[in-house]
N, C-alpha and C positions, 0 to 999 in steps of 0.2 A: 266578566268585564266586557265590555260592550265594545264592538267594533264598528269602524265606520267606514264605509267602502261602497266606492261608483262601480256603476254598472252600465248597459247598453238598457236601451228602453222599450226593448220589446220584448218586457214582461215574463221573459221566460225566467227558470228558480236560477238562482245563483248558488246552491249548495255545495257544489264538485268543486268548481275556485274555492271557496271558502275552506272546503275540508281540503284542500292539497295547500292553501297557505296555512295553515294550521297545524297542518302533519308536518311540515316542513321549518316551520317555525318551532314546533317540539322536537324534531329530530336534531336539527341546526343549533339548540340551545340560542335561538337566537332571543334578546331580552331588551329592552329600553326601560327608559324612566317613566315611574307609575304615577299616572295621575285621575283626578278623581273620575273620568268619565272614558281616558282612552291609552295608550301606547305610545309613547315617543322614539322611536326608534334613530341610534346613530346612523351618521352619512355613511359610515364602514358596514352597519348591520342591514342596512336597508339595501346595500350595495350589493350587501351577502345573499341577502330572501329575493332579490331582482334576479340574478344568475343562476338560483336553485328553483326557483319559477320561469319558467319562458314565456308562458303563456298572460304574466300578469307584470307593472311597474311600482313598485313600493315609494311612494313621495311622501311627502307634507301636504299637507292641507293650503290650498291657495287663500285662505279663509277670508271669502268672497260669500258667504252663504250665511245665512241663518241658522245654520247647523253648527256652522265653523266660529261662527260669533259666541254660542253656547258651546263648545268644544272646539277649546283655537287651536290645540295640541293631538293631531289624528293621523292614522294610519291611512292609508289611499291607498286600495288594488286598482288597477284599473286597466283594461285591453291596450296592450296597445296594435297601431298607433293610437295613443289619447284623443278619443272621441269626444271635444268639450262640447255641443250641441245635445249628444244621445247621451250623457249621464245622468245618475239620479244619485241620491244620495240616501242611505238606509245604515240603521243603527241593528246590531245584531246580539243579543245578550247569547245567556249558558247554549242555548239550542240552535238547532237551524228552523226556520220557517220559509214556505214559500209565499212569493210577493204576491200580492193580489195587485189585480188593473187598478183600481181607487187609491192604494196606500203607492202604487210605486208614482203615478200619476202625480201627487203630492209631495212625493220626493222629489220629484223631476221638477217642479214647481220651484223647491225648494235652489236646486241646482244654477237658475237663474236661465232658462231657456230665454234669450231676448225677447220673441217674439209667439203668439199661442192662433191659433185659427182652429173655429171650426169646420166641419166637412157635413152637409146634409145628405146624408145614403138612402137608398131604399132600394130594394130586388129590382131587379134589370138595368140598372143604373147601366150606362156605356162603361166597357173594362178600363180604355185609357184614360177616359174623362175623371175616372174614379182613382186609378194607381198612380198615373202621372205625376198630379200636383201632391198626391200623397205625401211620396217617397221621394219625389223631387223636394218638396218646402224643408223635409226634413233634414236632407243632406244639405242643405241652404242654413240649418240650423233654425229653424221652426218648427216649435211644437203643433205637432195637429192631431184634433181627436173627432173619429170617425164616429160618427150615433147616426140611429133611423128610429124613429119611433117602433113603440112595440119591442122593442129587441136590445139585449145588454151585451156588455163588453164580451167579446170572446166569442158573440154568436155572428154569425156567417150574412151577407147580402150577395144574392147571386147576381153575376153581371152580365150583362149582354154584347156580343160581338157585333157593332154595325159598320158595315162599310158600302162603297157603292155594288151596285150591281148591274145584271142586263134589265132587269127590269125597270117599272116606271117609280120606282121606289130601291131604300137601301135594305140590303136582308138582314137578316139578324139570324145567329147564336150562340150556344149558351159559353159565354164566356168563365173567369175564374170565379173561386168564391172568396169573396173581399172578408174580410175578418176583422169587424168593428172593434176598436181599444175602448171605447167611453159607453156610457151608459147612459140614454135618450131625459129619460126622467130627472138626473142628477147633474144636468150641466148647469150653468152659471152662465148667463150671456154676457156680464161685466166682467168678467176673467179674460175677455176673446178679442183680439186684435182684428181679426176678420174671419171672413165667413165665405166658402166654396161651395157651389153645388153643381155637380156633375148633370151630364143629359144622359140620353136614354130614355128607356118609358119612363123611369121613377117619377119624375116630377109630375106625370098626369096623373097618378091619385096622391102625391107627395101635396100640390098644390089645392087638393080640398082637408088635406089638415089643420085645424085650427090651430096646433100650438105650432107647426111650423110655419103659416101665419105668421104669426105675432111674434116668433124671432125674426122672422126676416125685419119686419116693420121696427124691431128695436134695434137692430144692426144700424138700420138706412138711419131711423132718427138719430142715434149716435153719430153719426159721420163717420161709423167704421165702412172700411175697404170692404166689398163685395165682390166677388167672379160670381158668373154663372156662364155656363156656357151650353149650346146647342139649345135641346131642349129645357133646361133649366130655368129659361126664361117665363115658363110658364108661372112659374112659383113667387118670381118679380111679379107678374101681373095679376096675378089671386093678392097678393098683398097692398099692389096699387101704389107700388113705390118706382113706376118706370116712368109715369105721366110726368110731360114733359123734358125728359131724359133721352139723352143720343143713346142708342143699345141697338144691339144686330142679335142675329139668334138662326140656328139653321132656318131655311126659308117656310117651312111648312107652320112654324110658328110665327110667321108677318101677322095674321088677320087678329092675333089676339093680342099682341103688341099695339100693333094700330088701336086696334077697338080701346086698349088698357090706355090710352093718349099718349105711349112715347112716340120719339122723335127717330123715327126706323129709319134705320142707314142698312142701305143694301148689300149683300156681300159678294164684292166682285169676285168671291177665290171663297172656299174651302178653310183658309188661312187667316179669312178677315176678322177681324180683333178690333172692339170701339173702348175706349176710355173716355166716359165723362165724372169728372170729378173722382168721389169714391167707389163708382160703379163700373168696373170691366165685365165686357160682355163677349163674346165670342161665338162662330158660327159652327166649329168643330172643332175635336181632339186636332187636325192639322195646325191649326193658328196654336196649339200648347207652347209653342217658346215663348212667343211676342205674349201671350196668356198671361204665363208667367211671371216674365220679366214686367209686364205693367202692375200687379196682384204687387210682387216686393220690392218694388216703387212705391207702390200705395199704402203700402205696410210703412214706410221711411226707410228702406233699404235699398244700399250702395254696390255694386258689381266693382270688385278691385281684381286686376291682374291683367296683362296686355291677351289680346285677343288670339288663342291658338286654332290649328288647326288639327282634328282628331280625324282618326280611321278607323272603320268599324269594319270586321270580317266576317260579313252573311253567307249565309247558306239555307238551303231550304230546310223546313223544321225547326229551324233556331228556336227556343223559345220565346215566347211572344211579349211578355215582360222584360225580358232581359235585352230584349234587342230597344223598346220603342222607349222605355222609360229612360237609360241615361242616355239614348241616342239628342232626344228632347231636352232632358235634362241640360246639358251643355250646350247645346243652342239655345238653350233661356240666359247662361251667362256670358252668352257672346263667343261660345265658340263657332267655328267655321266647321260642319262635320259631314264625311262624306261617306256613304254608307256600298261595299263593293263584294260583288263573287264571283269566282270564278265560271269564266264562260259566258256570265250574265252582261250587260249592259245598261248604263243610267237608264231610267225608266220603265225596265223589266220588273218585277215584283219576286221578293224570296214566300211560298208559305211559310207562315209560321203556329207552331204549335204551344197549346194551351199545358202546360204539365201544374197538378193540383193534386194535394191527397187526399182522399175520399173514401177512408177505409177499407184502403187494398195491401197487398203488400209491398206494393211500389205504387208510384207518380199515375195517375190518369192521365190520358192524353185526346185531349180534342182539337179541332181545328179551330184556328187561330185567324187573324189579322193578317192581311198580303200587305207584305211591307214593302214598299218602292225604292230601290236604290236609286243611288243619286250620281256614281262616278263607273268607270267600267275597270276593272281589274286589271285587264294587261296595261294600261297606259296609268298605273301609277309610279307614282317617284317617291321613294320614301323619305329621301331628302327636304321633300316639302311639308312632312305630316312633324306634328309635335308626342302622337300619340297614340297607343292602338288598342283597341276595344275589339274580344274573344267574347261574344254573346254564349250562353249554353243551348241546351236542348239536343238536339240530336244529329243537328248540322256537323259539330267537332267529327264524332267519331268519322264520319267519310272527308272532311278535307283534311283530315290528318294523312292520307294519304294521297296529297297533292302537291308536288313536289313543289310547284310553285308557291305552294303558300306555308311549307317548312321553310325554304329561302327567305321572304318576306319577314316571316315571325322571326326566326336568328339572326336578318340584317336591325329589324329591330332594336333587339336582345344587345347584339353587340355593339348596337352606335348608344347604348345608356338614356335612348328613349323610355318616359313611362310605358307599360303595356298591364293593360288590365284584362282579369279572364276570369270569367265567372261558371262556375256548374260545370257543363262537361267541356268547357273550353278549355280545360286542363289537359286534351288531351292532346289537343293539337299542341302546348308547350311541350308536353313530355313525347311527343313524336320527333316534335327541333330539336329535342337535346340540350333545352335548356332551362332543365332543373337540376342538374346537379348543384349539389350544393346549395338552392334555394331552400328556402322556407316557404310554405304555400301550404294552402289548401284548396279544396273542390266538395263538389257533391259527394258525399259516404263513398258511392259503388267507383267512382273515380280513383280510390284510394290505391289501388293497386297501379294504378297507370302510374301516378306519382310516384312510389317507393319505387319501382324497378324502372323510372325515368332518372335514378338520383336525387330527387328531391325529398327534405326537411317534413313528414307531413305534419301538417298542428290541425288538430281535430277541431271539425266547426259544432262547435259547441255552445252556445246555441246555435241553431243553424243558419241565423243570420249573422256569425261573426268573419269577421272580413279580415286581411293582414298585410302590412306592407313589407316588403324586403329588398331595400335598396328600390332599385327602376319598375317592382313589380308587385302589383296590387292583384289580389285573389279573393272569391268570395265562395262560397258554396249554392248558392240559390238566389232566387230573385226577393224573398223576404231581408236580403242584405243589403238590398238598392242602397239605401241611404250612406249607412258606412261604405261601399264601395263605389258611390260616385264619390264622396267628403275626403274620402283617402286618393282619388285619383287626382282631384282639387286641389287639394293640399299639393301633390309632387308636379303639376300645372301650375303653381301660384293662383292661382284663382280661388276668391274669398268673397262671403256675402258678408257685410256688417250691417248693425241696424241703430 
């Protein structure tokens, strides 16, 4: 009898849920009304499989889907807290099977994602030009599918670290390895609300491709929303859709802008961002808020929830995703966010490190992005923050023993501020002393810090699943951006609609 059950949408197999609702549905003698295609479960039984599952919610079907329209009467597992942007929807007969990228892609379709965009990738692409708007559109509830010509779903684009340097140029290396969901050959350009392309080298041989050509050229004549940013601009100009267009682009690409007939606007700042019509353009990963925020404008989406202010706890090593993606992230929805460590001062820089696996038996580590804080640690007031962000990487394990920043984190904890902490930023919670009695998670090796902190551990299974409990949201890794900025959002009131 065939099951019907959401999931999170990155792709990974859902067999382990499946066989622990099923084990526990056979042990439980739990049973409902049989119908031709699914399960109806009583408000008592369903109440029963919720309390003997923790890790899953047993509902009704909101039969909103085309799945639900052909099956109005369904069973729903689903993570919580209920992630309705990252669901997909999958029918499961006698066996388990595991999901391929095309079939869950199509479920997720099915699911009703508002809004779909795609991302033009290629090896050396900039790391944040590429994660940013990734994992950021998607916690916004945007579907986005990453392709590079040549290459299918599940194969890798290596990225590149640019930032300034002493030189008469920026340095570059090797940054993480992005991990494409769609396949280059099988897209659909009439499926696609808009279209992103990252800078970095990519776009200088991205931009002598012919079929990426001729998507860009069907986006613009559509009148879909366009980003490109930094380098990216090159690929508007091989297409010949910038001519007479206001567009900015890092400076090293003016002469072929100019030559391409747009209308080049200069970029006072690092930051600077142009909007004409459906084309946003942008000079670097720094302008990523205002990037953003004009991209889902462009898209017809609305920022709802009064404007807060969040705190981030750096340190050197932090991992370099986890600090810059929902640092940005919630400066795209209007938060106010101020990034502090200790000893450091506004405008000082934390390094930060690359963590990637690469067939070892742990995390590689490169060096990373120097991230610029913005406020100085002793002169904060935590009266004035709505919120606190525990970046991971390697930072935690040394400010967990800083006394200053166990005080900060338990003033926190006990004024029933959100606090969100991701990877080994668990460890500075269980140094405060405040997980007992939580539920949480972290990175696999963290898992020890957790249990003999007193806290709840729930296994991050796949390893981008994320959890809330009460004031406090937790993720394992930076592949959980999305669900763990969406849950930080959620306990923020902050909401995209479209």
């Amino acid at each position: 009898m065939p099951w019907t059950i959401t999931r999170h949408r990155f792709f990974q197999p859902v067999e382990a849920v499946i066989a622990k609702a099923f084990k526990k549905i056979r042990e439980q003698g739990v049973h409902g009304n049989k119908h031709k295609d699914a399960i109806e479960l009583s408000s008592t039984n369903r109440s029963k499989l919720s309390k003997e599952l923790p890790c899953v919610d047993v509902c009704h079907s909101a039969r909103s889907t085309a799945y639900d329209q052909a099956m109005p009467r369904v069973i729903i597992l689903r993570s919580l807290p209920e992630p309705l942007p990252y669901t997909g929807v999958v029918v499961l007969t006698s066996g388990y099977r595991r999901l391929g990228v095309d079939s869950e892609r199509k479920k997720m379709a099915a699911a009703g994602a508002p809004k779909r965009v795609l991302m033009l990738c290629g090896d050396y692409m900039e790391d944040y030009e590429a994660m940013v708007p990734f994992q950021a559109l998607q916690a916004y509830g945007v579907a986005v599918d990453a392709v590079c010509p040549g290459k299918k779903a599940g194969e890798v684009c290596r990225t590149a670290v640019h930032q300034d340097s002493v030189h008469q140029t920026y340095s570059e290396s090797r940054g993480h390895n992005f991990v494409l969901n769609a396949t280059f050959d099988e897209i659909e350009e009439n499926k696609y609300d808009g279209l992103i392309i990252p800078g970095g080298r990519a776009p200088e041989y991205l931009a002598l491709n012919e079929s990426i050509i001729q998507i860009v050229r069907k986006f613009s004549d559509s009148g879909k929303a366009i980003a490109s940013i930094c380098h990216g601009q090159l690929i508007l100009a091989a297409a010949d859709v910038v001519n007479g267009r206001k567009c900015t682009a890092y400076s090293a690409v003016k002469p072929v802008l100019v030559a391409a007939g747009s209308d080049w606007v200069e970029a006072d700042s690092w930051a600077t961002c142009v909007r004409d019509g459906n084309l946003i353009t942008a000079a670097t990963y720094v302008g990523h808020p205002e990037y953003l925020q004009l991209f889902v404008e462009a898209l017809g989406g609305t920022f709802h929830g009064s404007k807060k202010k969040v705190l981030f706890l750096c340190g050197d090593y932090m991992e370099d995703y986890e600090v810059m993606v929902p640092f940005q992230s919630l400066q795209a929805v209007g938060c106010e966010v101020d990034a502090v460590c200790p000893k450091k001062k506004a405008g000082d820089t934390c390094p930060t490190a690359i963590h990637d696996f690469e067939g070892d038996q742990t995390y590689s580590e490169k060096p990373g992005h120097d991230f610029t804080l913005t406020a100085q640690f002793e002169s904060v007031k935590i009266s004035s923050y709505d919120a606190l962000v525990i970046p991971g990487g390697r930072a935690p394990e040394y400010l967990a023993l800083e006394e200053n920043v166990i005080t900060l984190v338990k003033e926190f904890m006990d004024s029933h501020r959100p606090v969100a902490s991701i990877c080994h930023g668990q460890q500075i919670l269980s140094a405060a002393g405040v997980l007992k009695g939580r539920k949480c998670t972290a990175y696999p090796a963290v898992k020890l810090n957790v249990v003999l902190g007193g806290g709840t551990w729930l296994e991050p299974d796949p390893i981008h699943r994320c959890y809330t409990d009460g004031n406090l949201v937790t993720g394992a890794a930076w592949p959980g951006h999305p669900e763990f900025i969406s849950q930080l959002m959620a306990l923020l009131q902050i909401r995209v609609s479209f």
